[in-house]
N, C-alpha and C positions, 0 to 999 in steps of 0.2 A: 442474210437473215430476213428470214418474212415479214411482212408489216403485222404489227401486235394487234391489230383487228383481224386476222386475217384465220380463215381454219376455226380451230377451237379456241381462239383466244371470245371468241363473241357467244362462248356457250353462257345458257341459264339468261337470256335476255330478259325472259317473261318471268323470271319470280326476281331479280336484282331489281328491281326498278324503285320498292318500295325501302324508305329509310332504317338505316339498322335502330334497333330498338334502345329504351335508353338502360345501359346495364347496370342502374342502379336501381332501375323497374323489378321488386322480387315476381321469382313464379309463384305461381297456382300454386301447392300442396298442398299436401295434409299438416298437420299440427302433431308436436313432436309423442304423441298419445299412437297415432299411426306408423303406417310403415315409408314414408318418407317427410320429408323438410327439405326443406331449400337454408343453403348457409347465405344469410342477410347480416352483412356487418355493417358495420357504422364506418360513416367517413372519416373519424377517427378512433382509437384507440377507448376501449370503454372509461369511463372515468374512474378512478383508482387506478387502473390498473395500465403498466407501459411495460416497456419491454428492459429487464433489468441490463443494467452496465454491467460487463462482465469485469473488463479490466482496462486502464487507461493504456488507448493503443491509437497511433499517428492514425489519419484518414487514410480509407482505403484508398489502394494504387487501382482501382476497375477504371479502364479507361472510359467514360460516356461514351455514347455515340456522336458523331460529331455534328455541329449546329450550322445551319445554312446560313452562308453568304461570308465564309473566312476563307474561303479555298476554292481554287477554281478547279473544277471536274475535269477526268479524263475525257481527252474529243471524241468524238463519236464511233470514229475509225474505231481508236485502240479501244474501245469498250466492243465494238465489235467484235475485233479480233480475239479479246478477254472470252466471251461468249463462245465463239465458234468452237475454240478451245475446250471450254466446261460442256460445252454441249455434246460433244465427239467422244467426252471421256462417259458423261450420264448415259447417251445410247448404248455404251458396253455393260453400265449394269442393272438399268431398268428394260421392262420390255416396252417397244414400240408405243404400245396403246398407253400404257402409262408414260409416257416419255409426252405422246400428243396430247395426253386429256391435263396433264399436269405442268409438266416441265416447259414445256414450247412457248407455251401463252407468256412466260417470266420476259422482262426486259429490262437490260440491264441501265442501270442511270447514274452510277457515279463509282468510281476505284480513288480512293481515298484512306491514306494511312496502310496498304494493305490490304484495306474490306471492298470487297467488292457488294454493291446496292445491287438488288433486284427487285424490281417496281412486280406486284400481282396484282393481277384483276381481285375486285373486290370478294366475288364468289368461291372462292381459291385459295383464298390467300392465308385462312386458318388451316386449311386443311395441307399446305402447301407448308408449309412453317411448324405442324407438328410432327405431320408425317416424313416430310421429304428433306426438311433442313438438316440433318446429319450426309444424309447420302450426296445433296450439293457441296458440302463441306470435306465430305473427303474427295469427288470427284476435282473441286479443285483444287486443291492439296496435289492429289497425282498428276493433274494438268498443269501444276505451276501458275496457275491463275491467281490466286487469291490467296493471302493469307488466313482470310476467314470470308463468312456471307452473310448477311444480311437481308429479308424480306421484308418489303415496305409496302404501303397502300397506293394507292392513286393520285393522293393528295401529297404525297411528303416531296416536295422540293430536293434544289442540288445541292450536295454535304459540303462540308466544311471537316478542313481537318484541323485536328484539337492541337493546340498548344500546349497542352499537359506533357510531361515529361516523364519516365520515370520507365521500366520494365512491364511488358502488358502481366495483365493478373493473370492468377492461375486458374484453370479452369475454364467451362463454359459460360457465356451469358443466360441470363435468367430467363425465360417465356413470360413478357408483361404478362399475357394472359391469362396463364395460369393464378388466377388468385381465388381464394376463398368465398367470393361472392357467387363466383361460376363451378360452384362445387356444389353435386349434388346432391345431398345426403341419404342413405336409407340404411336397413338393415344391415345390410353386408359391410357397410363403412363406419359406420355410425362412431364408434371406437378409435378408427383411423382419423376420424377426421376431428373427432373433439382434442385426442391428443396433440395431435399435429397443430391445433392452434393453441393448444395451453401451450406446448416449447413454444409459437411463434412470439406468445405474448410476452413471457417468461423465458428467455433462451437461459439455461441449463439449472434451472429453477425448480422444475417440472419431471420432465422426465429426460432422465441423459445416459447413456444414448435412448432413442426411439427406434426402434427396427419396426418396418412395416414391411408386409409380404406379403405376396397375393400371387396367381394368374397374371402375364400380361396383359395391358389395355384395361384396368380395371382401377387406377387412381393414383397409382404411388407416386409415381413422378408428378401428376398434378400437383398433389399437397406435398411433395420434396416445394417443387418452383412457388407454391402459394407461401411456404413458410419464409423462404428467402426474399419476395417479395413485399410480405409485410415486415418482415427485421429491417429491410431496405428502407421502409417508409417511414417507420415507427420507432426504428432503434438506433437510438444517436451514436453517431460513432463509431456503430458494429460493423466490423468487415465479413462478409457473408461471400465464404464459395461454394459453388454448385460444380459438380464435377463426374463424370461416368467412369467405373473403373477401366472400362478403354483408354481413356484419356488420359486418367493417372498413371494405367502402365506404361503409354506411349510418351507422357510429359518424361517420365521414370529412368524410358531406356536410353531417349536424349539427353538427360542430363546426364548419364553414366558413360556412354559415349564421348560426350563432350568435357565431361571433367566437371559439372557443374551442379555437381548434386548440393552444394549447402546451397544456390541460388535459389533451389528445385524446394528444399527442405522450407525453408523461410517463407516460402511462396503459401502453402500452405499451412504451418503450424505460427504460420500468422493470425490465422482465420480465428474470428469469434464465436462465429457457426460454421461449420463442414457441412454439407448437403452430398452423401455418393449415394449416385443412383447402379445399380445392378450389381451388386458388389458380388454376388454368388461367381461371375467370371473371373474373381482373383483366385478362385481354387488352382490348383498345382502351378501358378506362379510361385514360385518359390522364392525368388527376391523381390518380387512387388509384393508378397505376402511379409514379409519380412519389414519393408520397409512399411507399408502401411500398418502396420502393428503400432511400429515405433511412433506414425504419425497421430495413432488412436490413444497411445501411452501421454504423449505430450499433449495434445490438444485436450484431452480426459481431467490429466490432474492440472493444466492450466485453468482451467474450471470455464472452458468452452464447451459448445455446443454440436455435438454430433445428431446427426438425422443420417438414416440407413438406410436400403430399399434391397428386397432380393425377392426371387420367384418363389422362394421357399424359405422359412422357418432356417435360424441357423444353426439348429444339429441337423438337418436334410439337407446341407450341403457339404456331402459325404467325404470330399479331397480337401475341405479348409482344415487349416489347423486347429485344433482342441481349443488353444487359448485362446484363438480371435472367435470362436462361436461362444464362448463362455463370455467374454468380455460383449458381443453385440448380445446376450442375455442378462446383462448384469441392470438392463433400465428395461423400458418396457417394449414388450412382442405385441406387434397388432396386427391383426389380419384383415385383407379386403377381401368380399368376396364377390361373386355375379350380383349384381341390380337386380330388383324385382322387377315384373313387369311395370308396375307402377313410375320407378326410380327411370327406366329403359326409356318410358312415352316420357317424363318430363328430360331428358337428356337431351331426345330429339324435338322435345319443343323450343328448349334453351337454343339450341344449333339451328336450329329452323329461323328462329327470332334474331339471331347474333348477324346468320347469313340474309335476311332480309326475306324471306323463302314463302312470304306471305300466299303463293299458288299451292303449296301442299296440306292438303286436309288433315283435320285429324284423324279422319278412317286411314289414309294413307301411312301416316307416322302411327297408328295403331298396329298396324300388317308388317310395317316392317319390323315393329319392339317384339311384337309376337314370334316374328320370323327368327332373330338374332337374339342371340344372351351371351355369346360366347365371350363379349369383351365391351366397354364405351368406345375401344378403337375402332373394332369391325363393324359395331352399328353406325357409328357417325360415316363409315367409308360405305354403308348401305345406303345410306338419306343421299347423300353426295351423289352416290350410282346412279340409284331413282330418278335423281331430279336431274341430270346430264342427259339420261337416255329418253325422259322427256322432252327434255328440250330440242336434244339432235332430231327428233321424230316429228317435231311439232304440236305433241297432243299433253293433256294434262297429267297430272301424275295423281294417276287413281290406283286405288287399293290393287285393281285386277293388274294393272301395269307392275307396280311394284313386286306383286307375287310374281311374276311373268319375268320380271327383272332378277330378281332372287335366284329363281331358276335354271336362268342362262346366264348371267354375266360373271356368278359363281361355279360354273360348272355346276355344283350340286346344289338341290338345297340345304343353306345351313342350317344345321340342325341346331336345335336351342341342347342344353345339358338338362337334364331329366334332374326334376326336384323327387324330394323323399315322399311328397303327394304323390306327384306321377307314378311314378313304381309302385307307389300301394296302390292307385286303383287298376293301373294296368297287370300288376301277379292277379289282382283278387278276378278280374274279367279274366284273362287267360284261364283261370280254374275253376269260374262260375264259386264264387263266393262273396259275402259282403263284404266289403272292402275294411268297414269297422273290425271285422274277426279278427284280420289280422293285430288290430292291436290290443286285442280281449287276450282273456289268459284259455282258450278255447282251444281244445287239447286233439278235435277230429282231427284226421290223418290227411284230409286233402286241406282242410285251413293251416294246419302244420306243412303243410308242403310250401300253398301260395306263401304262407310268412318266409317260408328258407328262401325259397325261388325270390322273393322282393329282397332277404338281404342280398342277397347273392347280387341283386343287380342294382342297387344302393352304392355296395362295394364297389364294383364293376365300372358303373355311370358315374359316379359322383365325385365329389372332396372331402365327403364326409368321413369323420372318422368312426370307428366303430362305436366307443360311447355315444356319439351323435348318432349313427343310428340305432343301437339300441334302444337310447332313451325315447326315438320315434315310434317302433315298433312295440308301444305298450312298456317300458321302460326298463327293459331290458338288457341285460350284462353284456357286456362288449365277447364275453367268449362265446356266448352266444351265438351271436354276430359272426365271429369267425368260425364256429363250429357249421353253422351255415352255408358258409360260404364253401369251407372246404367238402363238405357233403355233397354242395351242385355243383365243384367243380370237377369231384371224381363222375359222378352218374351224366354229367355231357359227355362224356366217352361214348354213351350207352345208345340205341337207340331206344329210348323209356321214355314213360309219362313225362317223368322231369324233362329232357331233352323237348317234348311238345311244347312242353309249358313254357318256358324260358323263351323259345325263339316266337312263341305267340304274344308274350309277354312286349320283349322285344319290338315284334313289328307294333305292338299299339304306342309302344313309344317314337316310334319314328327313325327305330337304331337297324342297322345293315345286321342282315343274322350273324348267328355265333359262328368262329373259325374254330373251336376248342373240339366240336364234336367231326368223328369221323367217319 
């Protein structure tokens, strides 16, 4: 194994140098009148108000992490060996350049209980822990390395192993990180996130269950991990698991294998809070759908606390059973949506500030919130990009870099999702008209065209639903909306007006022409 200075372990010299900032510093925003806020809690719990006792239940079984200086670490050999191992199994399912910019630099420093520690350079080591801790987690699972992983800082000393007894919990570990304070609010979440901490405050008080759903990379898992984090902090005695429906199915088919499903059962309808993240992948499981019914049944009337998370609303996910989408609709639906640009540049100031990244301007983190919308994951993996490909080069990370960076290191540029603005002034320019007309009740035949042409591509580009864009397009009935849509999508057949219009439309948006016409 190479020396952990060595290669990419010494990327981003020139902006790590300055101290991470203190995270109880709020950001800049706006006030809750605008279109973002920063969530600022308090270091404790408001006054009045705590996190209710659900029900008199033993301390939880979560093992800690283990505390230095009870346990002497494996030698250096076998944590080698541990290594070369997990290393061999991650080159098979990451590619190279990700395996070098991310994974190399890791060094391992202590196999303890099972866990195996891996120290990251400090520039890395968020980005290395949300993005890539599952995929080191199964790699060493396949490699026999590890029964779980763990990523640590610079600073954190050699483990000790716990003296606690008892069966490890069920479930994953929590993301300290994720909490409420580093949650950024705006339009799109606004709903998500004030729920998410009414259950935090109040677990099954409030609203039970909470289904949130969104796009990937846009917060759910944040506020799953912020809520279990503060019941952690705040809530005496509540046992809190976090769990991904992978995991439940995989905990699910060992236990039935093994015989040991009441173990499997009790592990979870122990729980005070339930936190499952992706649950849309239990569709056509038929016995993990079965059994987490039953586990939604008991923890429900045990008058626990359920939090839910799926990429879509759950009657849109079409193979689950009737009863489990009726029951995750019986508390409340919230949806995330894209950041604004506004929400996108404080996101990357927050990561900028966390990562210590004090060399990146704000014209720079302007270009690239400009450039991205498509998720908080792919923008934070933009800034990340930026400032490496800076560094590797020597030169600063400026706007013209960044765009330059976009460019290439994504293959394409990424394109942002077209708002319901964008569309209306790109139909009304494609067709040379004001762009207002379209939402006047103005009955000309080419302003009637640009309106159908912008539903059309509303529908097409967007998440929006048709009452939503109806109600944009001068307030408008949703059959509208589709009567629209289905008119420009017979006449792209055609070589006509409409056909010019649409793909002119199109290119002012920045979208690859249409595949429908022939």
């Amino acid at each position: 194994m190479r020396h952990p200075s060595s290669g990419l372990r010494a990327l981003l010299p020139r902006f790590a140098e300055c101290p991470p900032r203190d995270p109880h510093r709020p950001l800049s925003a706006l006030d809750r009148s605008g279109t973002l806020a920063h969530a600022e809690r308090p270091s404790r719990p408001p006054e009045g108000i705590s996190p209710i006792k659900l029900r008199s239940r033993r301390p939880s079984e979560d093992r800690p992490l283990p505390l230095p200086g009870e346990f002497e670490t494996s030698p250096h050999d076998v944590l080698v060996g541990i290594w070369d191992r997990l290393a061999t199994e991650l080159r098979r399912e990451v590619t190279d350049f990700t395996f070098h910019l991310w994974l190399d630099p890791l060094e391992p420093v202590g196999h303890v209980g099972g866990t195996l520690f891996l120290r990251a350079p400090n520039h890395i080591r968020m980005r290395v822990e949300e993005e890539y801790l599952p995929v080191l987690r199964r790699a060493a699972a396949r490699a026999e390395a590890a029964e779980s992983i763990e990523i640590v800082d610079t600073r954190w000393k050699s483990p000790a192993a716990s003296t606690r007894s008892g069966a490890p919990a069920a479930g994953e570990p929590l993301n300290p990180r994720y909490t409420f304070d580093r949650f950024v609010i705006c339009d799109g979440n606004r709903l998500a996130h004030g729920a998410a901490l009414a259950v935090a405050e109040q677990p099954a008080q409030a609203y039970n269950p909470l289904f949130l759903h969104g796009r990937p990379g846009l917060g759910k898992t944040h506020l799953l991990h912020a809520i279990g984090n503060y019941v952690q902090a705040y809530g005496t005695e509540l046992t809190v698991r976090y769990v991904t429906v992978e995991d439940f199915t995989s905990e699910f088919v060992r236990a039935v294998r093994s015989g040991e499903t009441r173990a499997f059962r009790a592990r979870f309808r122990d729980a005070d809070v339930l936190l499952v993240d992706d649950v849309q992948f239990l569709a056509e499981k038929l016995r993990t759908e079965e059994e987490f019914f039953h586990t939604f049944n008991a923890l429900y009337e045990a008058g626990s606390q359920l939090v839910i998370t799926s990429d879509r609303r759950p009657r849109a996910i079409e193979a689950l059973e009737i009863r489990l989408q009726e029951r995750f609709e019986c508390g409340l639906v919230a949806q995330l949506d894209a950041p604004s640009f506004e929400a996108r540049l404080a996101i990357l100031e927050q990561r900028a500030r966390a990562d210590a990244l004090d060399g990146v301007s704000s014209d720079t983190l302007a270009e690239i919130a400009t450039a991205v919308t498509t998720s908080v994951r792919t923008l934070e993996g933009a800034l990340i990009r930026v400032v490496a490909y800076a560094s590797l080069r020597g030169e600063p990370p400026t706007p013209e870099l960044a765009h330059h960076v976009l460019n290439s290191l994504y293959g394409v540029n990424p394109r942002r999702q077209a708002t319901l603005d964008d569309i209306q002034n790109a139909a009304a320019t494609a067709l040379d008209v004001p762009p207002d007309s379209l939402l006047a009740r103005d009955r000309r035949p080419r302003v009637a065209l640009a309106r159908q042409v912008a539903m059309y591509l509303a529908r097409e580009l967007t998440d929006a639903s048709l009452p939503a864009i109806g109600r944009h397009f001068g307030g408008r009935n949703h059959t509208t909306v589709l009567h629209a849509h289905r008119h420009i999508s017979i006449e792209l057949g055609k070589r006509s007006e409409t056909t010019a219009a649409v793909e002119r439309a199109r290119s002012q948006l920045g979208q690859p022409p249409s595949d429908r016409d022939e």
